[in-house]
py3Dmol code that shows the C-alpha trace and the ligand (Angstrom):
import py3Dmol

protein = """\
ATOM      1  CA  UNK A   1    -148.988 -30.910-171.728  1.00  0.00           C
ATOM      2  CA  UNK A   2    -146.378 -33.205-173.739  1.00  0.00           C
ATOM      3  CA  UNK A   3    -143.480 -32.098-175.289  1.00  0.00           C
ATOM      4  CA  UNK A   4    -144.892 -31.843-179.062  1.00  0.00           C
ATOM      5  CA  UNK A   5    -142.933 -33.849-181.980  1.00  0.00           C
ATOM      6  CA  UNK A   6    -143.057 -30.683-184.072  1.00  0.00           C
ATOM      7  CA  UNK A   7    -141.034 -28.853-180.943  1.00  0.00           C
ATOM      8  CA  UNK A   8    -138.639 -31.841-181.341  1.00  0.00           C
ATOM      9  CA  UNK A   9    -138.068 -31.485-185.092  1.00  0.00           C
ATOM     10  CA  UNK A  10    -137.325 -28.105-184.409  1.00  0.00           C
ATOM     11  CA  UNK A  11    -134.696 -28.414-181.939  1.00  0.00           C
ATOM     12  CA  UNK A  12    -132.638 -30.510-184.854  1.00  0.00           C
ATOM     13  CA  UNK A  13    -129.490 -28.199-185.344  1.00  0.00           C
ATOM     14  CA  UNK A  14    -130.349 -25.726-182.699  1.00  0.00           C
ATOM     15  CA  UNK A  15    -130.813 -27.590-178.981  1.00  0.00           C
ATOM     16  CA  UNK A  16    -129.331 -31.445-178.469  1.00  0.00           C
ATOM     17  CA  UNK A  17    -132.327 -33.300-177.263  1.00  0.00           C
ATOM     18  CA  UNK A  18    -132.130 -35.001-173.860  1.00  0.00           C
ATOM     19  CA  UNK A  19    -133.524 -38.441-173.532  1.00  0.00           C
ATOM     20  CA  UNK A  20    -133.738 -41.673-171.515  1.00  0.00           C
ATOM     21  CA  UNK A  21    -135.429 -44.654-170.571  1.00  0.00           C
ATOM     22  CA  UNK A  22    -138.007 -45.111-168.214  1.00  0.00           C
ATOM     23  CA  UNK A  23    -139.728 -48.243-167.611  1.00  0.00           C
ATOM     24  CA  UNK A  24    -142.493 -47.957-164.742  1.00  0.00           C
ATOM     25  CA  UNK A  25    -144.507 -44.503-163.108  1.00  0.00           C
ATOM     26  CA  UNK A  26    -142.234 -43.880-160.362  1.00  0.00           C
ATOM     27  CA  UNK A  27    -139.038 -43.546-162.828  1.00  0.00           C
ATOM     28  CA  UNK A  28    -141.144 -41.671-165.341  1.00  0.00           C
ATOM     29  CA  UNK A  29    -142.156 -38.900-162.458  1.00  0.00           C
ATOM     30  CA  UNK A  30    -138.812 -38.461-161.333  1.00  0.00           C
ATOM     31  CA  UNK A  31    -137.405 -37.496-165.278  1.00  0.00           C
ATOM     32  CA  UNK A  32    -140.360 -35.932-166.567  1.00  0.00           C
ATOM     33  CA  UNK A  33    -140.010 -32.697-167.769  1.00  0.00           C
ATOM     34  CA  UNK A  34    -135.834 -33.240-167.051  1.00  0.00           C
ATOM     35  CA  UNK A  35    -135.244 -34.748-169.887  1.00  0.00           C
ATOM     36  CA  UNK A  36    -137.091 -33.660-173.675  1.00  0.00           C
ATOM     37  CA  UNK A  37    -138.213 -37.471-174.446  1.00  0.00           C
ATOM     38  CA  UNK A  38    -138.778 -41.008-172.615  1.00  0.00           C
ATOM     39  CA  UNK A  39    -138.498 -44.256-174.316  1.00  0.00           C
ATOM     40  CA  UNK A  40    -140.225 -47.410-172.959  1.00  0.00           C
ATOM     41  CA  UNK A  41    -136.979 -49.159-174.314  1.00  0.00           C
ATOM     42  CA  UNK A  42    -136.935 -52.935-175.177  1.00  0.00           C
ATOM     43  CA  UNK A  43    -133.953 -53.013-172.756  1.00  0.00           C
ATOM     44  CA  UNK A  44    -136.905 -53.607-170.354  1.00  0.00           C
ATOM     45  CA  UNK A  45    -136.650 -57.465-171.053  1.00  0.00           C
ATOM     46  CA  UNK A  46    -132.728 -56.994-169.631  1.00  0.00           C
ATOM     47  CA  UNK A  47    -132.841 -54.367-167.136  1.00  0.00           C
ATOM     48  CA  UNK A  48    -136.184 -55.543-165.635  1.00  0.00           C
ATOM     49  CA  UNK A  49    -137.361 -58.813-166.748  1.00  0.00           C
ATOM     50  CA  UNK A  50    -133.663 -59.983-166.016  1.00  0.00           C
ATOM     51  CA  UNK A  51    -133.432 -61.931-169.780  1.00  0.00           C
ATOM     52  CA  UNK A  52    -130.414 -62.151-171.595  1.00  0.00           C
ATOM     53  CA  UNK A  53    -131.284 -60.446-175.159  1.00  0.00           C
ATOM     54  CA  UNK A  54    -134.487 -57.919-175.635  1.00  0.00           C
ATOM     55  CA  UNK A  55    -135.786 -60.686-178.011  1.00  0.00           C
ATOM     56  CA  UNK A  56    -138.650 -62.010-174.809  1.00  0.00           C
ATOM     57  CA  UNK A  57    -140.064 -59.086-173.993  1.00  0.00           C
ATOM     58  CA  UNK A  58    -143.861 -59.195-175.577  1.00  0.00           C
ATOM     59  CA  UNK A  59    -146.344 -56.652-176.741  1.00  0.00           C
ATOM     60  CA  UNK A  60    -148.590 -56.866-173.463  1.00  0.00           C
ATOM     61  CA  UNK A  61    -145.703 -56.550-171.792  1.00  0.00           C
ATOM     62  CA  UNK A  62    -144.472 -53.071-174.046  1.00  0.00           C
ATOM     63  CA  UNK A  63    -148.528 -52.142-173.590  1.00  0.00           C
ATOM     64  CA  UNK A  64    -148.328 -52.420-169.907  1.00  0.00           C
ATOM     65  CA  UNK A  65    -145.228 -50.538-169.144  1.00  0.00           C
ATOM     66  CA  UNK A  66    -145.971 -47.986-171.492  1.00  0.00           C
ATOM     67  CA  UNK A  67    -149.550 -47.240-169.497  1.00  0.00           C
ATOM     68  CA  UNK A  68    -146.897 -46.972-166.356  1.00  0.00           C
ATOM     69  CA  UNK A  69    -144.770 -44.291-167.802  1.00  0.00           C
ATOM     70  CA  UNK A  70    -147.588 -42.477-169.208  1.00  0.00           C
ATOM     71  CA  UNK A  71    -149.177 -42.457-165.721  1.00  0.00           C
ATOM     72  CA  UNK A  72    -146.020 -41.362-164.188  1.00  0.00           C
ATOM     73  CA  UNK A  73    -145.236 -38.561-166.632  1.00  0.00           C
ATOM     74  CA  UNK A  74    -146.926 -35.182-168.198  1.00  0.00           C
ATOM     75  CA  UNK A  75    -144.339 -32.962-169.594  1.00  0.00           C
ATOM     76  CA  UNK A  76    -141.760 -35.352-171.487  1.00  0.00           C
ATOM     77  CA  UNK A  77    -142.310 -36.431-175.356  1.00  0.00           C
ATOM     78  CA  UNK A  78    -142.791 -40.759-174.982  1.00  0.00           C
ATOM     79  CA  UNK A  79    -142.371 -43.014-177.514  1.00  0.00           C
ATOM     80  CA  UNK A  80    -142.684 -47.157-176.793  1.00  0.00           C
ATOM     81  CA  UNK A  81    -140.264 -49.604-178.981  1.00  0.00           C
ATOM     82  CA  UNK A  82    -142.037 -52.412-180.844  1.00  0.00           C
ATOM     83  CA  UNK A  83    -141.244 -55.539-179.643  1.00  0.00           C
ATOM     84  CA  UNK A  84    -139.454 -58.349-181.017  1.00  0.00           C
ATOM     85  CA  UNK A  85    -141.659 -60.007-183.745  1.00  0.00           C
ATOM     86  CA  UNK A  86    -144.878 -57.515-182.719  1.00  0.00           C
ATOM     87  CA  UNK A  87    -143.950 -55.841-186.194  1.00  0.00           C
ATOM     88  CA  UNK A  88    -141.625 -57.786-188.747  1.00  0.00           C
ATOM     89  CA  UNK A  89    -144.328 -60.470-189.658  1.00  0.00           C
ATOM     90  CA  UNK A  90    -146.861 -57.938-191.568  1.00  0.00           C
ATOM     91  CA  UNK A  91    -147.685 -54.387-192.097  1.00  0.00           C
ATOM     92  CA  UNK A  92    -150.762 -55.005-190.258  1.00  0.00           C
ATOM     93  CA  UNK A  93    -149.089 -56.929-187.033  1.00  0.00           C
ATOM     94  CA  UNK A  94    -147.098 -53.192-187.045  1.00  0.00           C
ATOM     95  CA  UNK A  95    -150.147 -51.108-187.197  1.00  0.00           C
ATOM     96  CA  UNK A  96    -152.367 -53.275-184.658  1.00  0.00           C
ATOM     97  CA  UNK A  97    -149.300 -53.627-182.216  1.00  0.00           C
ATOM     98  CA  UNK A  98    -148.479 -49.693-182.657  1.00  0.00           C
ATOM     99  CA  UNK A  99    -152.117 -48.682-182.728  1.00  0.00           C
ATOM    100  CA  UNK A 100    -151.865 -50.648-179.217  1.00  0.00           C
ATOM    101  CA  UNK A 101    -148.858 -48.749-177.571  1.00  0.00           C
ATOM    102  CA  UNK A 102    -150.516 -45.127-178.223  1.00  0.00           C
ATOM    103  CA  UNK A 103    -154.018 -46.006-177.752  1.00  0.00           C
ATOM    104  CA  UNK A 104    -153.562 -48.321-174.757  1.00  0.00           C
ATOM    105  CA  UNK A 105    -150.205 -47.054-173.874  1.00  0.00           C
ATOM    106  CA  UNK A 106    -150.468 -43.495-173.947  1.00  0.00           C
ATOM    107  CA  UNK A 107    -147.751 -43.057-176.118  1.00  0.00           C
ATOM    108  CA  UNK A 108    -146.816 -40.451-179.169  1.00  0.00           C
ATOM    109  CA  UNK A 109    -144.374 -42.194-181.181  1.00  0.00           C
ATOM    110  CA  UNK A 110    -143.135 -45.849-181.521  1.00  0.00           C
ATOM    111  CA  UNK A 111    -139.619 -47.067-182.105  1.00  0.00           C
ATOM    112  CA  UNK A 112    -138.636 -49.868-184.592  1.00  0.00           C
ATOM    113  CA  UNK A 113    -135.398 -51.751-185.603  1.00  0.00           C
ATOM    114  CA  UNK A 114    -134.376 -51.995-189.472  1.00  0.00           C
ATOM    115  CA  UNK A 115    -134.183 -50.128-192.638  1.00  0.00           C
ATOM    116  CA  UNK A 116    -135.354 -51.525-195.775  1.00  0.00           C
ATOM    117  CA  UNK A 117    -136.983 -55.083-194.339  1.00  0.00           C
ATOM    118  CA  UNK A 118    -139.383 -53.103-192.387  1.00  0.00           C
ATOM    119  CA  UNK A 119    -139.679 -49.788-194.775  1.00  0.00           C
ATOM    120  CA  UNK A 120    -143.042 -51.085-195.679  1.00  0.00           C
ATOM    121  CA  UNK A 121    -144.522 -51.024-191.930  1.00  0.00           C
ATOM    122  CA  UNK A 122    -142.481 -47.483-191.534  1.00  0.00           C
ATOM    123  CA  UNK A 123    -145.011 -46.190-194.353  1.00  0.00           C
ATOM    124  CA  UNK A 124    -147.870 -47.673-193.216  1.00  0.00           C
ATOM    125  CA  UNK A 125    -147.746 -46.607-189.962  1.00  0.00           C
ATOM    126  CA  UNK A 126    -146.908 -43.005-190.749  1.00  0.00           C
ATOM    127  CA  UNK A 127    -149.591 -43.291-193.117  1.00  0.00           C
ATOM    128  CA  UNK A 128    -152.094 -43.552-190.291  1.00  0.00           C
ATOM    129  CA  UNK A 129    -150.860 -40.782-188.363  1.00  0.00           C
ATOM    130  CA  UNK A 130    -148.288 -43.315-185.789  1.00  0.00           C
ATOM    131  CA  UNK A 131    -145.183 -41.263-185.768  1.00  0.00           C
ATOM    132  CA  UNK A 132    -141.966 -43.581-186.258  1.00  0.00           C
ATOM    133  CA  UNK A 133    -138.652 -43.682-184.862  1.00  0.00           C
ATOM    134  CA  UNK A 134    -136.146 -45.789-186.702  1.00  0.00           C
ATOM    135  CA  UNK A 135    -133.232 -47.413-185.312  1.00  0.00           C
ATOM    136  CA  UNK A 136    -130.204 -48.599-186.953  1.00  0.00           C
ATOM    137  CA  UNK A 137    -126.703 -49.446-186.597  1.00  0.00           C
ATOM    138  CA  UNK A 138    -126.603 -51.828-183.294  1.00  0.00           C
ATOM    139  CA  UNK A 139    -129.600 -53.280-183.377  1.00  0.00           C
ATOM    140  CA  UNK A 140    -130.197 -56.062-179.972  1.00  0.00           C
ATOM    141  CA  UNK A 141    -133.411 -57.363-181.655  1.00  0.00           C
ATOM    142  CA  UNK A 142    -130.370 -59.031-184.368  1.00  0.00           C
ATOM    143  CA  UNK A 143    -128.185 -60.159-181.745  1.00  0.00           C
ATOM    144  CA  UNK A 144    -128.898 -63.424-183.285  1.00  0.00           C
ATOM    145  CA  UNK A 145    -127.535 -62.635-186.501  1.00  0.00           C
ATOM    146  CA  UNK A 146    -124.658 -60.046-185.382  1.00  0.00           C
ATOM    147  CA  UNK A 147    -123.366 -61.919-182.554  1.00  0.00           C
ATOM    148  CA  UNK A 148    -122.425 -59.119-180.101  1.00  0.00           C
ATOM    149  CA  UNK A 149    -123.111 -56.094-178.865  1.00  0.00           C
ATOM    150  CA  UNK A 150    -120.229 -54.311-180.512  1.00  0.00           C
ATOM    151  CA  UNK A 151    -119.628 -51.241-182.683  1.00  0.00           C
ATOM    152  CA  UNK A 152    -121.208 -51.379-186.455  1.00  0.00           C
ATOM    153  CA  UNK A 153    -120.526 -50.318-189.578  1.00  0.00           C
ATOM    154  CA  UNK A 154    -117.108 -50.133-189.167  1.00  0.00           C
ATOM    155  CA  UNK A 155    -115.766 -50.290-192.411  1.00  0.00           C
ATOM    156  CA  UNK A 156    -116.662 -47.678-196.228  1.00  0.00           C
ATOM    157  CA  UNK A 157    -119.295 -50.636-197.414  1.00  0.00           C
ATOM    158  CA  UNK A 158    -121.573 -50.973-194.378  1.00  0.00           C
ATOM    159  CA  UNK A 159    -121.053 -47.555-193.391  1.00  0.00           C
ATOM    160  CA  UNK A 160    -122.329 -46.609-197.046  1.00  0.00           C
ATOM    161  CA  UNK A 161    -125.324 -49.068-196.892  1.00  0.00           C
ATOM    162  CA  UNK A 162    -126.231 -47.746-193.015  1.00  0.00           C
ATOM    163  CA  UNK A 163    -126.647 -44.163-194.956  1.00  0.00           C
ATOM    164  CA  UNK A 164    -128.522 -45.612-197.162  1.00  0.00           C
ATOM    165  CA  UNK A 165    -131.067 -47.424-194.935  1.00  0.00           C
ATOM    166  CA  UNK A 166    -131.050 -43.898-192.944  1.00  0.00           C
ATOM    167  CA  UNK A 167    -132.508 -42.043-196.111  1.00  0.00           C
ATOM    168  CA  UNK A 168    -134.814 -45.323-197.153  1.00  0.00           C
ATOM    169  CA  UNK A 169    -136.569 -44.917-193.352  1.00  0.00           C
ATOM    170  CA  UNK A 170    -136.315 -41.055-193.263  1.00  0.00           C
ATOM    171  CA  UNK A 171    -138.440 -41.669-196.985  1.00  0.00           C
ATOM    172  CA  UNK A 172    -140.795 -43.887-195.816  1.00  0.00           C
ATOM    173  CA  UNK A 173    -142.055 -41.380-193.589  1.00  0.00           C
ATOM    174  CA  UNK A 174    -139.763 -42.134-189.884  1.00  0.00           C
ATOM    175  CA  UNK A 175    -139.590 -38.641-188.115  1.00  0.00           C
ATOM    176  CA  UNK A 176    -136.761 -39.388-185.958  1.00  0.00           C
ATOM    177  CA  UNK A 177    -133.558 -41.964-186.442  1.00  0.00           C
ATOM    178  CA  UNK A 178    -132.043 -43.515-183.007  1.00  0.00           C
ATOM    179  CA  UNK A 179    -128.278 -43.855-184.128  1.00  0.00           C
ATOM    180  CA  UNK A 180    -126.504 -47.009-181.534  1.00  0.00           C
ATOM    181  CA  UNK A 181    -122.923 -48.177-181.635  1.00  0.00           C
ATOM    182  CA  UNK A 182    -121.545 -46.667-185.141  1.00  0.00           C
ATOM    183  CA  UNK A 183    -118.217 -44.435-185.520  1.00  0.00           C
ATOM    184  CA  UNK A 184    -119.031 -41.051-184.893  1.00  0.00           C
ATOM    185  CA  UNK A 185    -117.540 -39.641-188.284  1.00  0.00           C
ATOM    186  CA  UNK A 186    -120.440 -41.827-189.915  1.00  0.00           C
ATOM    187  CA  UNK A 187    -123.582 -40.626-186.794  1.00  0.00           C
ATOM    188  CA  UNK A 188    -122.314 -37.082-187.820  1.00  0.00           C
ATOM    189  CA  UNK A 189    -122.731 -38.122-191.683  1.00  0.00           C
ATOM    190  CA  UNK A 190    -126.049 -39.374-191.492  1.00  0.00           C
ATOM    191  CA  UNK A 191    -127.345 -36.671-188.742  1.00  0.00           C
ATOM    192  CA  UNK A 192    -126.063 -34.143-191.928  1.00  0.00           C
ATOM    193  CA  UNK A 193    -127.755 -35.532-194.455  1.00  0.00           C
ATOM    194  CA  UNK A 194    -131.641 -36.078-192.982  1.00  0.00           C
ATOM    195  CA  UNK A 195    -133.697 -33.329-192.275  1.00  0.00           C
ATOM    196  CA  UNK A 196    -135.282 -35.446-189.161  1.00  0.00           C
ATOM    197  CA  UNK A 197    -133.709 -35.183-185.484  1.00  0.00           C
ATOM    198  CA  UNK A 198    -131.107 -38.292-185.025  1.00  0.00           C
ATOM    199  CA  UNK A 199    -130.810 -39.881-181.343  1.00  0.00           C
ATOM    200  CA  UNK A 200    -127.529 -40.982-180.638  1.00  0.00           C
ATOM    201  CA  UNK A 201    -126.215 -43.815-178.351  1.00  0.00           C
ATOM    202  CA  UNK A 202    -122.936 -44.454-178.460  1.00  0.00           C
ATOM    203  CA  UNK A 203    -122.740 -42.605-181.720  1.00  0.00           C
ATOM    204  CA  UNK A 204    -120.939 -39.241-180.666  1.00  0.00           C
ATOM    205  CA  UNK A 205    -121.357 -35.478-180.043  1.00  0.00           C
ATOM    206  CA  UNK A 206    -122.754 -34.968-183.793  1.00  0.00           C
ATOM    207  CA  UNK A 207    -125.981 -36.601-183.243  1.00  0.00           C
ATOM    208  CA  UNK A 208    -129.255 -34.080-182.905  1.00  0.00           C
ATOM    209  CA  UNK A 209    -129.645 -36.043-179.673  1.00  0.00           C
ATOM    210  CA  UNK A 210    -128.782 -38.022-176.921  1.00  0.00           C
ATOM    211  CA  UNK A 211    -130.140 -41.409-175.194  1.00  0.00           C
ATOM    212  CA  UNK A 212    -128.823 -43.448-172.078  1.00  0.00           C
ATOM    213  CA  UNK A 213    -130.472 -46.569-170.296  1.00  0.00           C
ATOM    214  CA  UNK A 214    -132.487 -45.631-166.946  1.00  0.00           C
ATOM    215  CA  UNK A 215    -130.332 -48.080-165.081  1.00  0.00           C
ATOM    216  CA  UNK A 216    -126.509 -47.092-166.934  1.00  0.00           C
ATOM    217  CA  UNK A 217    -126.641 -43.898-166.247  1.00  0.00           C
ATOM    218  CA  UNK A 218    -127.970 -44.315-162.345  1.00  0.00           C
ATOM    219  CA  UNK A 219    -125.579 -46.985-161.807  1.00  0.00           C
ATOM    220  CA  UNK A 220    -128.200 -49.430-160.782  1.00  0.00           C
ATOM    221  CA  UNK A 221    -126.214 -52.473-162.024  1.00  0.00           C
ATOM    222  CA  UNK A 222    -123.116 -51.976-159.811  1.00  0.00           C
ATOM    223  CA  UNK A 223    -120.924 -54.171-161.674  1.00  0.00           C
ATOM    224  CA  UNK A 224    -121.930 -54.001-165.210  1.00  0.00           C
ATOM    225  CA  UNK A 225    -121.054 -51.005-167.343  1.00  0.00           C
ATOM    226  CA  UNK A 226    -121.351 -51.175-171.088  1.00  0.00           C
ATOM    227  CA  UNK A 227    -118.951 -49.444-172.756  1.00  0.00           C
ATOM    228  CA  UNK A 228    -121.025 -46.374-174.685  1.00  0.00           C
ATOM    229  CA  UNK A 229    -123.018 -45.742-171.386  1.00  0.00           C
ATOM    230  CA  UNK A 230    -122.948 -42.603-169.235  1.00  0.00           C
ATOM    231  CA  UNK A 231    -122.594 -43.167-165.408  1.00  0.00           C
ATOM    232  CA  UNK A 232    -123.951 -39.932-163.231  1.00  0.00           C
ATOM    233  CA  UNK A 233    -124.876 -41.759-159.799  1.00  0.00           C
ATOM    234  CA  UNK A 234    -123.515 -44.925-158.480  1.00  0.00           C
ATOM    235  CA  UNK A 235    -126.943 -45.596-157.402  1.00  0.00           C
ATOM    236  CA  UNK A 236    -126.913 -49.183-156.924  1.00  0.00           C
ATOM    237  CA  UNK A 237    -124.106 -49.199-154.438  1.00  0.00           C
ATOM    238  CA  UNK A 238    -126.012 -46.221-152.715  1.00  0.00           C
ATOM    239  CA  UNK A 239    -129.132 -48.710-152.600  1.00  0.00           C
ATOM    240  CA  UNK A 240    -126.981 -51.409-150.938  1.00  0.00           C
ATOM    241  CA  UNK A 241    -125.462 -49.397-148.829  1.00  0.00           C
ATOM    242  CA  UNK A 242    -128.880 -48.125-147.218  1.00  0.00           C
ATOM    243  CA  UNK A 243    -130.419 -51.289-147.536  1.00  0.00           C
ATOM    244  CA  UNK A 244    -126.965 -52.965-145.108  1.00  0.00           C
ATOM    245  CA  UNK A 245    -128.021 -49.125-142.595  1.00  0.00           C
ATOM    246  CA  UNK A 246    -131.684 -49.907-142.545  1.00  0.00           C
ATOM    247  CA  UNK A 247    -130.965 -53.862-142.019  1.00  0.00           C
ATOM    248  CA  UNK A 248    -128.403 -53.145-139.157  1.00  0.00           C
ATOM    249  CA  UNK A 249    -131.217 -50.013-137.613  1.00  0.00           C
ATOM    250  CA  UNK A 250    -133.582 -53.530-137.576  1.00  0.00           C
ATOM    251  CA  UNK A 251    -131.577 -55.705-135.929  1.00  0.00           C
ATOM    252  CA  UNK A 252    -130.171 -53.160-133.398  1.00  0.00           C
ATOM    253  CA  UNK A 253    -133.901 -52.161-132.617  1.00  0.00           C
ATOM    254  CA  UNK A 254    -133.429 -48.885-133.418  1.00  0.00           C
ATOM    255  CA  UNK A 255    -136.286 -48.619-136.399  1.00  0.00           C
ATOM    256  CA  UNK A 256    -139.860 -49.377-135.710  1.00  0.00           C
ATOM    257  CA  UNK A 257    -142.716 -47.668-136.976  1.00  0.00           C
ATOM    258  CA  UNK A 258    -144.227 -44.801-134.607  1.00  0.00           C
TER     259      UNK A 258
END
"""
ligand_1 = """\
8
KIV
O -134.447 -50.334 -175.683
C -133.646 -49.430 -175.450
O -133.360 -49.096 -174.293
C -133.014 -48.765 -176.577
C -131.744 -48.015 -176.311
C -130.903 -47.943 -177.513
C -131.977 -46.654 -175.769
O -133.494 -48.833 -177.666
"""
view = py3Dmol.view(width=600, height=400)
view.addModel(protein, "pdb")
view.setStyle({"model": 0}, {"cartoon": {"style": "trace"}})
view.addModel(ligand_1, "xyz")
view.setStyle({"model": 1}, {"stick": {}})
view.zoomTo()
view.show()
């Protein structure tokens, strides 16, 4: 059985919730139950579609990875991001495209970028029972218009307007709030001031939560490291390393199959 949302509401204030990405059943298997929540991130388009922004990745594509996780995994809580454009068009592109990643997907909860631009869909959805995640501060399906990857909400006005947007989501009906790339006076602020769990990335030790990329925090991508992530394994020097082993066992006809 799942990991229920009403156990993770509950943990706000009491246990920091654990959570990372997972993108296909093999990854799913080998964090279920280890960490409290998976996200089908976005990030997909970058970390496994090789594309240079998250903006790419489609719905079918969210749909189909989802079904892998959700294969993969029994125990963990799973939510699936909404893809670029699957939800900013109309409320009903965001409740056909959710209704998609938990009915075909298999997931509980879907995660959206935005405050007030997409507080409409946030009430519709919860409306029909699809629980929400928001997701402010760094937001990669914006890249466009914030040209970088870099902290946010830096200075009193934006940080102001990003606790704003925090209580407009948390209003429309969002249960949870992912918190990326803001000063960690202002994550603590905002975690303060909603009664719903926040998920920090890059966001500091005062979030109700914390999220890492599959592939940052297993070192996958040997020589890229963005700054808020979390290394634990160098796992993709490991990889070449026993990839060079096995190679050499071939050519030295020491490894054939009994
Ligand atoms: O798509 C993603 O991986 C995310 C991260 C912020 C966790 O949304």
């Amino acid at each position: 059985m799942r990991t229920s949302l009403n156990a993770l509401r509950e943990m706000k204030g009491k246990t920091p919730i654990s959570a990372l990405t997972a993108y296909d059943a093999t990854q799913a298997a080998l964090l279920d139950g280890r960490v409290d929540m998976l996200l089908v991130g976005d990030s997909l388009s970058m970390v496994i579609q090789g594309n240079d922004s998250t903006l790419p990745v489609t719905l079918d594509e969210m749909v189909y990875h989802t079904r892998l996780v959700a294969r993969g995994s029994r125990k963990s809580f799973l939510v699936a991001d909404m893809p670029f454009l699957s939800y900013q068009p109309s409320v009903e592109d965001a409740v056909r495209g959710a209704g998609r990643l938990l009915k075909e997907g298999g997931a509980q909860m879907v995660k959206l970028e935005g405050g007030t631009p997409v507080a409409a869909q946030v009430r519709a959805l919860a409306g029909f029972g699809i629980p929400v995640m928001g997701h402010l501060g760094l937001t990669p399906q914006h890249i466009n218009a914030l040209g970088g990857y870099g902290k946010q909400a830096k200075d009193e006005l934006s940080a102001d307007l990003l606790l704003k947007e925090a209580q407009v989501l948390a209003d429309a009906g969002a249960s949870m709030l992912l918190l990326e790339n803001i000063p960690h006076d202002l994550a603590g602020r905002v975690s303060a001031s909603l009664t719903i769990p926040t998920i920090g990335i890059g966001a500091g030790p005062r979030c109700d939560g914390q999220i890492q990329v599959f592939h940052d925090v297993f070192g996958l991508i040997p020589d890229f490291q963005p700054r808020h992530a979390v290394r634990y394994m160098e796992g993709g020097r490991e990889i070449q390393e026993a990839a060079q082993r096995y190679a050499a066992d071939v050519r030295g006809g020491k490894l054939f199959s009994p």
